[in-house]
C-alpha positions as CSV (number, residue, x, y, z in Angstrom):
1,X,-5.7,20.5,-7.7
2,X,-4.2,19.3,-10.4
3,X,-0.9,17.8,-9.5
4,X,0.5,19.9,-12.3
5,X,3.3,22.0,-9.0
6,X,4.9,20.5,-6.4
7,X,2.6,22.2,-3.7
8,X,-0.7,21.0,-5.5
9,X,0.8,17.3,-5.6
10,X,1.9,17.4,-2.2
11,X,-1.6,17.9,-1.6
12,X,-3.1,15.3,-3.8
13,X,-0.8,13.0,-1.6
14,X,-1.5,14.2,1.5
15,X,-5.5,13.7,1.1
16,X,-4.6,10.7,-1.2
17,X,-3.4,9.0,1.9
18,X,-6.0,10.4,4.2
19,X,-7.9,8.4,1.8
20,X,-5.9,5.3,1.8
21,X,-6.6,5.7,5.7
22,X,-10.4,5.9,5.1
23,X,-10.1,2.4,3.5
24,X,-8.0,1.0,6.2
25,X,-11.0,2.1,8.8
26,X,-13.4,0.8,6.7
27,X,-11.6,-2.8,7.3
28,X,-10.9,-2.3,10.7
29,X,-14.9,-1.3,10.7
30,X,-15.5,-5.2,10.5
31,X,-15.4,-7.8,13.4
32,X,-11.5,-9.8,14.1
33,X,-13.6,-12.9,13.5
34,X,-14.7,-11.5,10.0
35,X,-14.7,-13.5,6.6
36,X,-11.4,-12.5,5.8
37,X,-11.2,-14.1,2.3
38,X,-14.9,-13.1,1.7
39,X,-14.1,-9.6,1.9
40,X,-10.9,-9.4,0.3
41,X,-13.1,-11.1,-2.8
42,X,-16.0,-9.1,-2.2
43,X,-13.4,-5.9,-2.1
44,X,-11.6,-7.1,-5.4
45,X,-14.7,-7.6,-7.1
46,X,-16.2,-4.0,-6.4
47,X,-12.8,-2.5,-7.2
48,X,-13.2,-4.1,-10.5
49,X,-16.4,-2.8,-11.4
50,X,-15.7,0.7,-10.3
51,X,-12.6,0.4,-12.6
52,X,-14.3,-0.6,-15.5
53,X,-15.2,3.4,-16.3
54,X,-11.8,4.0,-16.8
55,X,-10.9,1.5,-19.0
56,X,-13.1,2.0,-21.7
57,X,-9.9,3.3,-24.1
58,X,-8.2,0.0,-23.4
59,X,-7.8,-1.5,-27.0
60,X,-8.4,-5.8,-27.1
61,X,-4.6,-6.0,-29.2
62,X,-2.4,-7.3,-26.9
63,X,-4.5,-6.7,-23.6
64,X,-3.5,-9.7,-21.7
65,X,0.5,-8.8,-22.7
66,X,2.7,-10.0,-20.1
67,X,-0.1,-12.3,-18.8
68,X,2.6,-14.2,-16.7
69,X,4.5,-11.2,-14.4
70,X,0.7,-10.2,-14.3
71,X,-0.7,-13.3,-12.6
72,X,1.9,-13.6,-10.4
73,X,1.4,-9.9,-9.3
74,X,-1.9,-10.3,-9.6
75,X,-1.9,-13.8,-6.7
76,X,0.5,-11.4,-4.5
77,X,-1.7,-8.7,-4.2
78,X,-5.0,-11.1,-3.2
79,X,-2.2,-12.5,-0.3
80,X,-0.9,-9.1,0.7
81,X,-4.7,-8.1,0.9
82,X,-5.3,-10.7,3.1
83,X,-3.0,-10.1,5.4
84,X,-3.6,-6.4,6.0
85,X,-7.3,-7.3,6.7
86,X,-5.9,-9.4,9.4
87,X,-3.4,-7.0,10.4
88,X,-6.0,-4.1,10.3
89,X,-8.7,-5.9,12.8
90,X,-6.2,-7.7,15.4
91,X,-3.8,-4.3,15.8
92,X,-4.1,-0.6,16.3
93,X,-4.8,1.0,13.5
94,X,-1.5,3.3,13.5
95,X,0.7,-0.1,14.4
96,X,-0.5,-2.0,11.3
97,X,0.4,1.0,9.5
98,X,3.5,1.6,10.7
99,X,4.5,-1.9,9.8
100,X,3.3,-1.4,6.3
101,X,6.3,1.4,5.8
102,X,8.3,-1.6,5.6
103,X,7.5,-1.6,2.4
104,X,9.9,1.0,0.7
105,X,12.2,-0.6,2.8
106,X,12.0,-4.2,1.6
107,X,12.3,-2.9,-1.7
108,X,15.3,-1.7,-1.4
109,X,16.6,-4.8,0.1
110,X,14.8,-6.8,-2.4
111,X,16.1,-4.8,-5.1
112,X,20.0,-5.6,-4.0
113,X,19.6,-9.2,-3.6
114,X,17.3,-9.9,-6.8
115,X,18.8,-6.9,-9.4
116,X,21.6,-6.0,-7.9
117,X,21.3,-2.7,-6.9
118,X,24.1,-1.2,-4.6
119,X,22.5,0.2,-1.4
120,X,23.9,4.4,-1.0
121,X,25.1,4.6,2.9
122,X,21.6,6.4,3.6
123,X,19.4,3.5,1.8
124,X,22.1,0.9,4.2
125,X,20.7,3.5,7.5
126,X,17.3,3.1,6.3
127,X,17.1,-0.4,6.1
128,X,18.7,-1.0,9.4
129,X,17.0,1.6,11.4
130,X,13.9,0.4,9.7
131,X,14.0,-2.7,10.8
132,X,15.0,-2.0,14.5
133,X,12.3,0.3,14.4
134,X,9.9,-2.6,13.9
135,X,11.2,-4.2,16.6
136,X,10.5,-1.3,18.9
137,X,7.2,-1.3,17.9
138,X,6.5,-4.9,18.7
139,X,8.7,-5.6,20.8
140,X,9.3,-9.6,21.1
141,X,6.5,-9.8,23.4
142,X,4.0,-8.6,21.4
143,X,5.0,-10.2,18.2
144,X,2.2,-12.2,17.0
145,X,0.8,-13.7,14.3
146,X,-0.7,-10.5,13.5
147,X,2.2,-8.8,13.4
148,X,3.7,-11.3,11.0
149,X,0.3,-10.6,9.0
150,X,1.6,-6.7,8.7
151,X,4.7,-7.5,7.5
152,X,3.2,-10.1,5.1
153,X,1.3,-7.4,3.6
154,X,4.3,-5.2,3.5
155,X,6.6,-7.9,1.5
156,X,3.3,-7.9,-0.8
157,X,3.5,-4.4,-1.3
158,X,7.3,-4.5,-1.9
159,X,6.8,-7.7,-4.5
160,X,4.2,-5.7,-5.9
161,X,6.1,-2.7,-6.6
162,X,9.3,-4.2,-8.0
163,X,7.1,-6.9,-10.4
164,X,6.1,-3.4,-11.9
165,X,9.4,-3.3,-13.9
166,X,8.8,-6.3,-15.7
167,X,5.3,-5.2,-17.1
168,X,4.6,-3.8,-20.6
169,X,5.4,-0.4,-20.6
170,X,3.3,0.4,-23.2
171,X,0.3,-0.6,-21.0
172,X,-1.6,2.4,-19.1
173,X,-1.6,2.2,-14.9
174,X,-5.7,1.3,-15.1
175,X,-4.7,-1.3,-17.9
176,X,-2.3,-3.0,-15.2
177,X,-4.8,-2.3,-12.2
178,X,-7.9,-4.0,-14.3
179,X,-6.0,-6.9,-14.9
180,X,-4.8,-7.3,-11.7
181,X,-8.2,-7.3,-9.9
182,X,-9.7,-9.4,-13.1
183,X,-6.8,-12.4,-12.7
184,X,-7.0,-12.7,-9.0
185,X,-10.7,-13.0,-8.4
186,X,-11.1,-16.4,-9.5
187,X,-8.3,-17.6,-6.7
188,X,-10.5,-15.1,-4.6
189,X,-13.5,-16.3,-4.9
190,X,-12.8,-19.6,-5.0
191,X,-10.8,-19.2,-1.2
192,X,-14.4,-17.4,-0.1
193,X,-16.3,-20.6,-1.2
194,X,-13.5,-22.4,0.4
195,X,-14.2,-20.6,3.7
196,X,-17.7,-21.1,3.7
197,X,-19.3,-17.8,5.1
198,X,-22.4,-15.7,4.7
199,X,-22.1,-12.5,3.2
200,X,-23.3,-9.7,5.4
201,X,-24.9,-6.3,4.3
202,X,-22.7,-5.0,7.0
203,X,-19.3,-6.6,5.3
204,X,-21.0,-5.5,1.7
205,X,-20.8,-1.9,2.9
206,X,-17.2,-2.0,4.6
207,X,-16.2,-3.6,1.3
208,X,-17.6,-1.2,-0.5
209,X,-16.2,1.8,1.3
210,X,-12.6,0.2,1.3
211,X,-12.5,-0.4,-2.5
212,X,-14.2,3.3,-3.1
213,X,-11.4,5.3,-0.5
214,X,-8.5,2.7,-1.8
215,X,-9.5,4.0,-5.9
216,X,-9.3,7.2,-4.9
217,X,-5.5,7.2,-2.9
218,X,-5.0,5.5,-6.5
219,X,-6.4,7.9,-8.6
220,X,-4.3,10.6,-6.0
221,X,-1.3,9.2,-6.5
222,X,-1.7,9.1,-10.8
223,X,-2.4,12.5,-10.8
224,X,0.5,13.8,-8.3
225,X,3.0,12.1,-9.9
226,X,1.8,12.6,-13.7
227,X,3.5,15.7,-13.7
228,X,6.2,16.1,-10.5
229,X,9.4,14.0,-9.8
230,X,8.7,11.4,-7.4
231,X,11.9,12.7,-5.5
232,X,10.4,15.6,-4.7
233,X,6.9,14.8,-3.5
234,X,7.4,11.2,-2.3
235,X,8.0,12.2,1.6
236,X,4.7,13.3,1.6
237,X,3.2,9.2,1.6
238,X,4.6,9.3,5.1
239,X,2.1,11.8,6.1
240,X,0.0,9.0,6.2
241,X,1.5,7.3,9.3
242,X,-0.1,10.8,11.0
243,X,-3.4,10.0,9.9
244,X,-3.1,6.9,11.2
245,X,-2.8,8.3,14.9
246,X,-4.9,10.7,14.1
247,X,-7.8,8.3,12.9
248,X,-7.2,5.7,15.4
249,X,-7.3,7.9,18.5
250,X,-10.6,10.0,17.1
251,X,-12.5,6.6,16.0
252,X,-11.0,3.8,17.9
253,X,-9.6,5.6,21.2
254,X,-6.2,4.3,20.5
255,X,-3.2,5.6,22.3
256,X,0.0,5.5,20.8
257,X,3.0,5.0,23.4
258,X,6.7,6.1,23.8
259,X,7.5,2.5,21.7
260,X,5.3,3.2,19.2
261,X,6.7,6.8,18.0
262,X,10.3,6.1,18.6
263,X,10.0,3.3,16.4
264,X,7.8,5.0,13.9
265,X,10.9,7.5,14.0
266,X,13.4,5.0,13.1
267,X,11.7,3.2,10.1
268,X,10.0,7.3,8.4
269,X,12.5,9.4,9.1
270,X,16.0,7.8,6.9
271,X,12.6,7.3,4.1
272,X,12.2,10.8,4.2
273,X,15.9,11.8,4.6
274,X,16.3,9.4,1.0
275,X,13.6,11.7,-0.5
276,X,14.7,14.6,0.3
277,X,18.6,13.8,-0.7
278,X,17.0,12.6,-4.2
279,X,14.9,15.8,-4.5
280,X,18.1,18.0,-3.6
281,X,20.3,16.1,-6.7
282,X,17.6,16.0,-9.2
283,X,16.7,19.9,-8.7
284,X,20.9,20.4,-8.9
285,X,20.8,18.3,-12.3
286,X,17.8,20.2,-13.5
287,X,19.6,23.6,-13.0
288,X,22.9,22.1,-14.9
């Protein structure tokens, strides 16, 4: 699959986020008492070296261009990474996921207060509904400081994805991804001596399998939307809230509730109503 027709891209996402849910097992794989910033270093450092392959083309002029938006992406990711590994071994494995789709949905909140942007009356249902949706989730008895992990990780994301705008666009996705994992792991590995723990062979190998699952949903991702409009593919990310469920009944015997898919409802399905609206007006401006 090459990502080259909508039904081959759809694809790539769909296993891309099977993938991506691999990864998330693989940290839910370690103890709640784990070395959190040990992991997230050990994680960044293995991601770096598998990245190095791919980077090879990357020509010295001008590498560390836009050094600044970079590190400040770079320190985001590292605390968005630490927050899903706490999210990921203190709450279901389809609840921390569902709180991650908050994501999109801080972005286009972020992206009206810090750019500007005027929210369409479907992006305005989105953000509401999204948000009550969360709240069904958790409800206020159940919202903890793992909770507030999930949605730390989700403001990560969100940062993350609107800091892309102001990066050289002139530099290639792995150029951006190796200098992301390169400028954070000083702050990472300095927080893991901080912390004081012993490396495991146990964490070693959930490390590993994260940062190997994690490059592939990556790589996934590159290739579907190399050569399809977002708009018309993007609803197909959500798919991974399913293998969520699906993961964390088979592995972790994990039942989701009434709560849980009403509010998963309420924060996927306006997402996938603002794909499909964007899908439906670029095919009409394609045909004009």
């Amino acid at each position: 699959m090459s990502g080259k027709t909508v039904n081959s891209a759809i694809f790539l996402l769909v296993i891309g986020n099977a993938m991506a849910l691999i990864s998330d097992v693989f940290v839910k794989l370690a103890e709640p008492d784990a070395a959190v910033f040990l992991f997230a270093f050990m994680r960044s450092l293995i991601t770096l070296l598998l990245l190095l392959p791919f980077c090879i083309s990357i020509k010295s002029e001008g590498f560390f261009k836009g050094a600044r938006v970079h590190f400040l992406r770079a320190h985001i990711h590292f605390g968005g990474m630490v927050c899903m590994v706490i999210a990921l071994t203190h709450l279901p494995l389809a609840t921390a996921n569902a709180l991650f789709y908050a994501a999109p949905i801080l972005v286009m909140l972020l992206s009206a207060v810090l750019f500007g942007e005027r929210l369409k009356s479907l992006s305005l249902l989105a953000v509401f509904s999204g948000f009550a949706g969360i709240l069904v989730i958790l409800r206020p008895v159940e919202f903890n400081w793992a909770a507030w992990a999930a949605l730390g990780a989700a403001l990560a994301l969100a940062l993350g994805a609107l800091l892309v705008r102001k990066l050289p666009e002139q530099q290639s996705t792995g150029h951006k991804l190796l200098l992301n994992y390169l400028l954070l792991l000083p702050a990472a590995g300095f927080m893991a001596w901080w912390e004081g723990a012993e490396w495991t062979t146990q964490l070693l190998l959930n490390a590993l399998g994260s940062a190997v699952f994690i490059l592939g949903y990556n790589i996934s991702v590159l290739l579907a939307y190399r050569q399809v409009d977002a708009s018309q593919v993007t609803s197909a990310e959500y798919t991974g809230l399913i293998w969520a469920v699906v993961l964390g009944w088979v592995m972790f015997a994990e039942q989701p509730d009434l709560w849980f898919l009403t509010g998963s409802a309420m924060i996927v399905i306006p997402l996938v109503m603002i794909g499909v609206q964007q899908g439906r007006q670029n095919r009409h401006r394609i045909r004009i």
